[in-house]
Structure formats: structure tokens, C-alpha cells
C-alpha positions as CSV (number, residue, x, y, z in Angstrom):
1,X,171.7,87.1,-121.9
2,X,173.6,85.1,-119.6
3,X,175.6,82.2,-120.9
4,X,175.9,78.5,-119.3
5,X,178.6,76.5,-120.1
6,X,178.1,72.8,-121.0
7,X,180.2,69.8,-121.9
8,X,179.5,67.7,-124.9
9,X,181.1,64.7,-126.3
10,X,181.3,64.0,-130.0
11,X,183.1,62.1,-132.8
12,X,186.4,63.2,-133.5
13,X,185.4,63.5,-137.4
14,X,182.3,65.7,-136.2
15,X,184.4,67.8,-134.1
16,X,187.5,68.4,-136.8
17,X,184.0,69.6,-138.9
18,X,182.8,71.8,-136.5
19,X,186.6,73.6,-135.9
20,X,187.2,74.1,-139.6
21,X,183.7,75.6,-139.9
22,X,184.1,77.6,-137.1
23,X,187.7,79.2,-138.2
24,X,186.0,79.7,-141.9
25,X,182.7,81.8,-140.2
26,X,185.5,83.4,-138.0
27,X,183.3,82.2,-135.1
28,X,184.1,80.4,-132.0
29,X,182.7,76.7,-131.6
30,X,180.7,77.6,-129.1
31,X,178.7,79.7,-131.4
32,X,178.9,77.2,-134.1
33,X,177.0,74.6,-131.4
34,X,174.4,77.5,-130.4
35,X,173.5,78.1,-133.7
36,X,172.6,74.4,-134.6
37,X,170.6,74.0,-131.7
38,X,168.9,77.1,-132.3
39,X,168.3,76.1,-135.9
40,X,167.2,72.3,-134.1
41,X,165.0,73.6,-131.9
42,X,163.5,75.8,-134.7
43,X,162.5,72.8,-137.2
44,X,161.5,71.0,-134.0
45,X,158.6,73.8,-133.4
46,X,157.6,73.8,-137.0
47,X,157.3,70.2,-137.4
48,X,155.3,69.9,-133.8
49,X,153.0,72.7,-135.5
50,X,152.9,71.0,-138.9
51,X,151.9,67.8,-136.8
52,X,149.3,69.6,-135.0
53,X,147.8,71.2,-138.1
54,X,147.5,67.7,-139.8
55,X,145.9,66.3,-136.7
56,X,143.1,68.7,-136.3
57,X,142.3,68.6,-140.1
58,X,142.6,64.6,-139.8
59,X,138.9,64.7,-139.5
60,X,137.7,63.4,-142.7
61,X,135.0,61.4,-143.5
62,X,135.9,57.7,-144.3
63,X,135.6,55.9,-147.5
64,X,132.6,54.8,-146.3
65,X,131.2,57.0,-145.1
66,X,132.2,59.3,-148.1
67,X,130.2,56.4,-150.1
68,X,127.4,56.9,-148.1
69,X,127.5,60.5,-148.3
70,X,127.4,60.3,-152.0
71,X,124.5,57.9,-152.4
72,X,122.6,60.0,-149.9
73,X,122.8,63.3,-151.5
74,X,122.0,61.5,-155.2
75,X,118.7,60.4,-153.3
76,X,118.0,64.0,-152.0
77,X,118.7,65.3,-155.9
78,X,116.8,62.8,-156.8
79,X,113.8,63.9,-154.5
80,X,114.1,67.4,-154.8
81,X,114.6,67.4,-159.0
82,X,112.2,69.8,-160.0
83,X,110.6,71.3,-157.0
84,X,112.9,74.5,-157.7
């Protein structure tokens, strides 16, 4: 896969981090930048499907509707108690 190279600009503190990190993995700090954006962009995806999911299951009924619910199946017990 072809590579692009990119400039970035970050704390000094950050950057001292990402150096000692990168000599301790025995990586360079380019790889130690591709492999947080990777991980980024992972949790990114899951949270947009996670956010997704809970939307198209954010179809319940409302309290009051759910009230009304319940009164209307204790009237339908109610009429149907003994016919079966």
C-alpha cells in the first residue's frame, strides 16, 4: 500500500511521549501515529454503529402510551375472562 506523507503539529510533551514509545515498540513514529489513527477511526465506526443500533431500537412506546397500553389489555382480559 502506498504511503503519503503528512505534517502534523503537536505539544512538545505529546511528542517526547510518542518518541519514547516509539524507541520502546522499536517502531518508527510514523507507525506509532498510524496505529492511533487506525485504532481512532476504529472506535469511531463502532460508536457510529452503536449509535445507529440505539436509534432504530429508540422506538418505544411512551409512558403514556405504555399506560394506555396497559389499561387497554386489562379491559380485553377483562372481556375475554372465561370465554377460553
Amino acid at each position: 500500500m502506498a504511503s503519503v506523507k503528512t505534517a502534523i503539529s503537536i505539544q512538545e510533551p505529546l511528542f517526547r511521549q510518542v518518541e519514547s514509545l516509539a524507541d520502546s515498540l522499536n517502531i518508527s513514529r510514523s507507525r506509532v501515529f498510524a496505529l492511533a489513527v487506525e485504532e481512532f477511526l476504529e472506535r469511531y465506526k463502532n460508536q457510529q454503529l452503536l449509535d445507529n443500533l440505539n436509534s432504530a431500537y429508540d422506538d418505544l412506546p411512551s409512558p403514556k402510551a405504555e399506560e394506555y397500553l396497559h389499561k387497554v389489555q386489562k379491559q380485553h382480559r377483562h372481556l375475554v375472562e372465561g370465554e377460553w
